[in-house]
MARRO-710263 format. One line per field, with one value per residue (C-alpha): residue in three letters; chain; x, y, z. Coordinates in nm, 2 decimals. Last residue first. Layout:
rest = [ALA  ...]
kette = [A  ...]
east = [X  ...]
north = [Y  ...]
up = [Z  ...]
REM end
This chain:
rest = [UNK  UNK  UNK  UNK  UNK  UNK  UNK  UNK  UNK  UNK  UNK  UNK  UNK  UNK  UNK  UNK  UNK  UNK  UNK  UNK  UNK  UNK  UNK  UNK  UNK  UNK  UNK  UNK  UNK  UNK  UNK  UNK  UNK  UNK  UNK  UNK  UNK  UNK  UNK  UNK  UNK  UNK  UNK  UNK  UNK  UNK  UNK  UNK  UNK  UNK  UNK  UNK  UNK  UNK  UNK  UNK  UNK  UNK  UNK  UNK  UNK  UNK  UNK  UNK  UNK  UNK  UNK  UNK  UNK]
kette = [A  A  A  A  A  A  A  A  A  A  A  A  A  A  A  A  A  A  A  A  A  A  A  A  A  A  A  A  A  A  A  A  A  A  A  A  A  A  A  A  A  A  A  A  A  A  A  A  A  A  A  A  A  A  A  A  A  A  A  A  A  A  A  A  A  A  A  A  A]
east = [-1.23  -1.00  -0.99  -0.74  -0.49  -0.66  -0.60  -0.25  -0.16  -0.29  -0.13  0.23  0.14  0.12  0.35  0.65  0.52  0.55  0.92  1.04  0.94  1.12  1.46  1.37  1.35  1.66  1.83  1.69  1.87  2.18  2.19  2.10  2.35  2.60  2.55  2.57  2.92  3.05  2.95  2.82  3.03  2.96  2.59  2.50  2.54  2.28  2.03  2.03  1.99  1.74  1.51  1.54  1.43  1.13  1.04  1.10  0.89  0.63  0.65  0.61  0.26  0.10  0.22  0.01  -0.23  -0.33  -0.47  -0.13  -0.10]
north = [-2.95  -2.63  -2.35  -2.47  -2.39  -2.05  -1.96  -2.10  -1.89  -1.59  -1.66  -1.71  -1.43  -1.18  -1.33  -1.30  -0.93  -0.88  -1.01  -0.79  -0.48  -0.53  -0.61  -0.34  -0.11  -0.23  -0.18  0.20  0.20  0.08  0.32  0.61  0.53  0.47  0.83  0.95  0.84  0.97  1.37  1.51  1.83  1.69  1.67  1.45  1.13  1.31  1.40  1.02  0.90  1.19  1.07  0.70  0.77  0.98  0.66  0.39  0.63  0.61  0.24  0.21  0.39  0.21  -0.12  -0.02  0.17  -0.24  -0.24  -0.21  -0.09]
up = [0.32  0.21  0.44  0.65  0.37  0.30  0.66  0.63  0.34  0.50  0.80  0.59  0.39  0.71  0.89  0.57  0.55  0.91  0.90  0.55  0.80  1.11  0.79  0.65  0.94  1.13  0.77  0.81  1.15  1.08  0.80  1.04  1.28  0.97  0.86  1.17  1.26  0.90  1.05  0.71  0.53  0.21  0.25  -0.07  0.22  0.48  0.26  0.13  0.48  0.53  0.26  0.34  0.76  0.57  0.34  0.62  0.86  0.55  0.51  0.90  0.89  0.62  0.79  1.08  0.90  0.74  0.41  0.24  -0.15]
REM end
């Protein structure tokens, strides 16, 4: 699905930081504080990763725009 390792690389930290958040809420002995660390955190991520995707269209977009005589 990406080309790029970078992106590759933060999807799968996005996937592992998802696996322990939803580890983390079925624990029922979980310390509350953590869990909204790590929610924070995985928001941070989406939100990190939602901006390169808009630069990587919008650069695309433009090349293709400058592209044309």
């Amino acid at each position: 699905m990406f080309t790029d390792p970078a992106v590759h690389a933060l999807v799968h930290l996005l996937r592992i930081r998802a696996r322990r958040v939803r580890a983390l809420h079925a624990d029922p002995d979980r310390d509350r504080g953590a869990l909204s660390i790590e929610l924070a955190i995985l928001v941070a991520a989406l939100v990190v990763i939602a901006g390169i995707i808009v630069v990587i269209v919008t650069n695309k977009a433009t090349q293709k725009g400058n592209a044309i005589p």
